[in-house]
ZALUM-939853 format. One record per residue (C-alpha): residue in one letter; x, y, z. Coordinates in pm, 1 decimal, padded with zeros to 6 digits. Example, Ala and Ser with C-alpha at 12.3 -4.5 7.8 and 13.67 -1.06 7.14 Angstrom:
[pt a; [01230.0; -00450.0; 00780.0]]
[pt s; [01367.0; -00106.0; 00714.0]]
***
This chain:
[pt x; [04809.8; 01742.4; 00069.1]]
[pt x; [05063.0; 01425.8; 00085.2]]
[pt x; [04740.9; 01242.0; 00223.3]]
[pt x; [04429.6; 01378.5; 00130.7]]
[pt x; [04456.5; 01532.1; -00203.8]]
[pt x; [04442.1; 01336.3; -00580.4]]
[pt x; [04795.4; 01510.0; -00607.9]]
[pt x; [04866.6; 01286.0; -00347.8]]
[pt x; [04700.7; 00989.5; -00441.6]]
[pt x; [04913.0; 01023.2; -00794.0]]
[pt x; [05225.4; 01069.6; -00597.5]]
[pt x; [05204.8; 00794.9; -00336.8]]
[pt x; [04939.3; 00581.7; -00367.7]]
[pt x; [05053.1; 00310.0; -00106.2]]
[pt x; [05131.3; 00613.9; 00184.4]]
[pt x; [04793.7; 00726.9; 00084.1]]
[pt x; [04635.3; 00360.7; 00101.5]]
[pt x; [04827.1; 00304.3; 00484.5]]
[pt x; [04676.0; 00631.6; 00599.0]]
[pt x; [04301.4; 00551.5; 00496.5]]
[pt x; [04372.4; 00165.4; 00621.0]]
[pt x; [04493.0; 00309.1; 00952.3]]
[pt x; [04169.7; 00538.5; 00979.5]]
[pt x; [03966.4; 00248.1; 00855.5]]
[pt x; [04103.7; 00007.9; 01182.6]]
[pt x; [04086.3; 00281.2; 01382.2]]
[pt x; [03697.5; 00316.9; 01380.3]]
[pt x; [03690.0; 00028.1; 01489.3]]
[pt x; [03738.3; 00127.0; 01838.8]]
[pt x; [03513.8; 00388.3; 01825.9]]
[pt x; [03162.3; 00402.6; 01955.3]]
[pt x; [02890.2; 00678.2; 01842.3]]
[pt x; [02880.2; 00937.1; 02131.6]]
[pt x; [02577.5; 01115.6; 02308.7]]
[pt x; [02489.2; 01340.9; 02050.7]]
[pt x; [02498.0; 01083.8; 01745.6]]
[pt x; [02219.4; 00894.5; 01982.1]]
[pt x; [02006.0; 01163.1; 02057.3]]
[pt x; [02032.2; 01265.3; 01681.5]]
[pt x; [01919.1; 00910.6; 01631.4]]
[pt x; [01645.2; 00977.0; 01891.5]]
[pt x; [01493.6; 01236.4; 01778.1]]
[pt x; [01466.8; 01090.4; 01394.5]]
[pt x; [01186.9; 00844.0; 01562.2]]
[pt x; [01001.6; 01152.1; 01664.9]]
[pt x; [01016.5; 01409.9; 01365.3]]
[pt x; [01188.0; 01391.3; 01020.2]]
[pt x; [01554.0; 01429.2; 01055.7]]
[pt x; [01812.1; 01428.9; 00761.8]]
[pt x; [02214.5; 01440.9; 00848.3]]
[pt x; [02411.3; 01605.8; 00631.8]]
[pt x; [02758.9; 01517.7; 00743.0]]
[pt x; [03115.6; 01630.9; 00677.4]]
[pt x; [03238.8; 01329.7; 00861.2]]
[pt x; [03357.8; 01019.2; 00694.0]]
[pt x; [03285.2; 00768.1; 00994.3]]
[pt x; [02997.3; 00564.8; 01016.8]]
[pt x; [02908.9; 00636.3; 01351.6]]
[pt x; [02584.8; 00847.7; 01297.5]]
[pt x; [02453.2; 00538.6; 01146.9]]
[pt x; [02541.9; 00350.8; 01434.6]]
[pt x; [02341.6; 00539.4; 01623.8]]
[pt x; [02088.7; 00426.0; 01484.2]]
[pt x; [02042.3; 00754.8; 01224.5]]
[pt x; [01864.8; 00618.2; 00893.3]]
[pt x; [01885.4; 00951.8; 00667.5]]
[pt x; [02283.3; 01036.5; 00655.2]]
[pt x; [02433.5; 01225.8; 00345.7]]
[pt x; [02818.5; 01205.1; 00373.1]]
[pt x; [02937.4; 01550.8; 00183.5]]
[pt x; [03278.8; 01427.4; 00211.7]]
[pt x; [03243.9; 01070.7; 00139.8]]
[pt x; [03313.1; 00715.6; 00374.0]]
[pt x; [03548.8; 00538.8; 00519.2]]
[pt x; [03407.6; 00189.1; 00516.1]]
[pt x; [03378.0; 00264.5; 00145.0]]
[pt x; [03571.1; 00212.8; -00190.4]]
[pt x; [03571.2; 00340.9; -00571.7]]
[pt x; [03675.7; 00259.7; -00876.4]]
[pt x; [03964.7; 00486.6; -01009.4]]
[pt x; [03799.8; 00435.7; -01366.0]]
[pt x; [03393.4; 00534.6; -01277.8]]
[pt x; [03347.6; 00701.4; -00944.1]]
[pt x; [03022.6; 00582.4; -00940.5]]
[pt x; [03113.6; 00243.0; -00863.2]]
[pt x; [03126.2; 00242.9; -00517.0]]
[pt x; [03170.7; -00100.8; -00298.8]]
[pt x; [03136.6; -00160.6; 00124.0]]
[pt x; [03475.0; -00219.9; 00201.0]]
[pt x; [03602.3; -00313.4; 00554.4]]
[pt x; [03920.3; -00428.9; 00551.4]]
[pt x; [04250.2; -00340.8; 00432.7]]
[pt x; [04307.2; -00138.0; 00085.7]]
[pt x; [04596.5; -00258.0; -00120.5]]
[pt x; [04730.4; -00151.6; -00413.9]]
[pt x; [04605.7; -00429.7; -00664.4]]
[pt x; [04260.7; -00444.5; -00543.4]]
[pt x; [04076.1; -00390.2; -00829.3]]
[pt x; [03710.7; -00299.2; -00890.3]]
[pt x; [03498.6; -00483.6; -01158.5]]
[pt x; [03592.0; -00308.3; -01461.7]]
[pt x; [03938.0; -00378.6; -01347.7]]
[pt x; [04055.3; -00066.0; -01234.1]]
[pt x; [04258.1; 00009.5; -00911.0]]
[pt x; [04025.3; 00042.6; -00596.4]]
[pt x; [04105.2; 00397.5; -00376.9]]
[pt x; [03898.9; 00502.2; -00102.1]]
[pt x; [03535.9; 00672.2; -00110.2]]
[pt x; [03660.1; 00996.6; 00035.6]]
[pt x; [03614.3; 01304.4; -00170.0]]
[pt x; [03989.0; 01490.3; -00172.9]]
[pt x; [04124.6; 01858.8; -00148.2]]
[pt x; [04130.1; 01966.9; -00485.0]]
[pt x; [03771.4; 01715.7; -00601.3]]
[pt x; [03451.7; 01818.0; -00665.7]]
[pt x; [03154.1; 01779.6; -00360.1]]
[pt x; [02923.4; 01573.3; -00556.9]]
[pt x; [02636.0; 01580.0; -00298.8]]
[pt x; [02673.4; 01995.4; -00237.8]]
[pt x; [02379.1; 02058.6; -00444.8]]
[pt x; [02143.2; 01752.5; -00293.3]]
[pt x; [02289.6; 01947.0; 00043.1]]
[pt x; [02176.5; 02252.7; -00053.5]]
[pt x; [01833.1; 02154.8; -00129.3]]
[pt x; [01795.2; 01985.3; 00208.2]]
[pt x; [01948.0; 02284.5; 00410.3]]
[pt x; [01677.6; 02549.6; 00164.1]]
[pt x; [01372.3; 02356.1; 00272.8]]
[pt x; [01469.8; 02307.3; 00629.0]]
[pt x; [01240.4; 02397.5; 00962.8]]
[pt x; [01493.3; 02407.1; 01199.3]]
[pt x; [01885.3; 02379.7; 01127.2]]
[pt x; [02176.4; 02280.6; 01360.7]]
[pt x; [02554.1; 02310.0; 01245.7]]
[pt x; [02729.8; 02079.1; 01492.9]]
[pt x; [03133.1; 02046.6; 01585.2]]
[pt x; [03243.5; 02264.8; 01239.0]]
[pt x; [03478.1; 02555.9; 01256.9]]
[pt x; [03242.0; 02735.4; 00952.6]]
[pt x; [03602.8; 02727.4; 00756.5]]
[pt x; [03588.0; 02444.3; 00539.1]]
[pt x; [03392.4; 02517.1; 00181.6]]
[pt x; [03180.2; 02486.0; -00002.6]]
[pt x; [03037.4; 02279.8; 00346.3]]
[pt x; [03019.3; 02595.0; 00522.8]]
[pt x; [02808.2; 02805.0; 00224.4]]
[pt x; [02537.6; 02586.9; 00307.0]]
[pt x; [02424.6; 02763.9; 00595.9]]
[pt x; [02323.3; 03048.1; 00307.7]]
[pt x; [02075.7; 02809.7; 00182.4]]
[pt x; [01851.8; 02817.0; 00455.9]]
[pt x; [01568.3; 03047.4; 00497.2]]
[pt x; [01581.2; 03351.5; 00697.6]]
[pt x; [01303.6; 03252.8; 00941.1]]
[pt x; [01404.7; 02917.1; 01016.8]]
[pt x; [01598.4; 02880.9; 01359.9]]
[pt x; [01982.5; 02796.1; 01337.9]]
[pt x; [02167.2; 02601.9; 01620.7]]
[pt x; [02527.1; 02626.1; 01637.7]]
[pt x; [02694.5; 02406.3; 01893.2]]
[pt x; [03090.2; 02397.8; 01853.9]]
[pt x; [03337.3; 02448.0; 02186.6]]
[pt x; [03518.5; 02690.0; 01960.4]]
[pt x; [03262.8; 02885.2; 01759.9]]
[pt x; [03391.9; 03061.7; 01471.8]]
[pt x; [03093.9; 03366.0; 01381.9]]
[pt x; [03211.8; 03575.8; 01104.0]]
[pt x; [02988.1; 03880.2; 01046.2]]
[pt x; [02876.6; 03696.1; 00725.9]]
[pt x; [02745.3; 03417.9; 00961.3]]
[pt x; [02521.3; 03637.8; 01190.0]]
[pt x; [02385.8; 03838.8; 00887.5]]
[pt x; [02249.6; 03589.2; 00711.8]]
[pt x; [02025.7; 03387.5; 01003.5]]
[pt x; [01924.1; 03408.9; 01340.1]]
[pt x; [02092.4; 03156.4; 01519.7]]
[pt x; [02122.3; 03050.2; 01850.5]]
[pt x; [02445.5; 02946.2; 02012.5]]
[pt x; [02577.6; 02681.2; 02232.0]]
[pt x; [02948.4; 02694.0; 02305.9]]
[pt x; [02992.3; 02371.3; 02430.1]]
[pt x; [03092.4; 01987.5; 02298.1]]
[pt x; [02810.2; 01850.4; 02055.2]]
[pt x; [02762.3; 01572.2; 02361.4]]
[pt x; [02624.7; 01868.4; 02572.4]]
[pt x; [02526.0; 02112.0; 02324.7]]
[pt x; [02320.8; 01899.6; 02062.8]]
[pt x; [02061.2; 01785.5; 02334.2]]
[pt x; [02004.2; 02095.0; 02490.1]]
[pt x; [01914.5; 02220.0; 02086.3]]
[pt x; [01702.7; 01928.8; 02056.7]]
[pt x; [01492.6; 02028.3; 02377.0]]
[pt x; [01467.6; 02349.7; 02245.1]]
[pt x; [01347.5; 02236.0; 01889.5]]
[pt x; [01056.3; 01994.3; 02050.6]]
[pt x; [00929.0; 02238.5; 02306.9]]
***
């Protein structure tokens, strides 16, 4: 809450500011992993969109063209005055940055206690989906984790997590098929699945 909340923010701006810098560097030294690239892979060969939780970047360095970040982005800014004004920002974020109408600059990363803008263009994705695959999520965080409610009752569901949390409310509302494993391992033996 001292980091990722606007409580926080309000409190400590700079201490919120060093944490979100130090992220920022840190993805630097970060490189997409197997499953980001065959996510990226199989976009060339059928109609992919990524709904993400994530705030890295690393889906589209994979190559991924269709991303929606729920939670918002790290190599991102906003004005504290209109949260629509949103810049590419890759360096450090100091206090005195200001956007163009002036106001302080804090990062693009939607906060514990903010509304999910995108959960309703998330929802619409998830309801007209043919196939759907929850990757690396515990199912614990909302309102990410209601999406899977969205999604018809037909359509296949792929859950690959090495710690798989399946409530009852989970398995009653799809048919899903499970892969208990890292999303490196996991997320291409889905994909095989899907295509054959």
């Amino acid at each position: 809450m001292e980091l990722a909340s606007i409580q926080g923010w309000q409190k400590n701006p700079q201490l919120v500011l060093e944490f979100y810098n130090d992220r920022r560097r840190k993805l630097n030294e970060v490189e997409p992993n197997p499953a980001h690239v065959a996510l990226a892979e199989l976009e060339k060969r059928v109609l992919v969109t990524i709904v993400t939780q994530n705030v890295d970047d690393l889906h589209e360095r994979a190559g991924s063209q269709t991303v929606l970040h729920l939670h918002g982005e790290l190599r991102k800014v906003r004005s504290t005055k209109d949260p629509k004004l949103v810049l590419n920002w890759t360096k450090d974020l100091h206090l005195g940055d200001l956007c163009p109408l002036g106001s302080q600059l804090r990062p693009h990363i939607v906060w514990f206690g903010e509304e999910v803008p995108m959960i309703g263009t998330a929802a619409g994705i998830v309801s007209t989906a043919t196939d759907l695959m929850i990757i690396g999520t515990s199912m614990q965080v909302y309102p990410a984790a209601s999406l899977v409610q969205f999604v018809a009752p037909e359509i296949p569901v792929y859950y690959i997590d090495p710690h798989p949390a399946v409530s009852a409310e989970f398995e009653d509302l799809v048919q899903f098929t499970l892969y208990a494993e890292k999303a490196s391992i996991g997320v291409p033996k889905a994909i095989e699945r899907i295509l054959s």
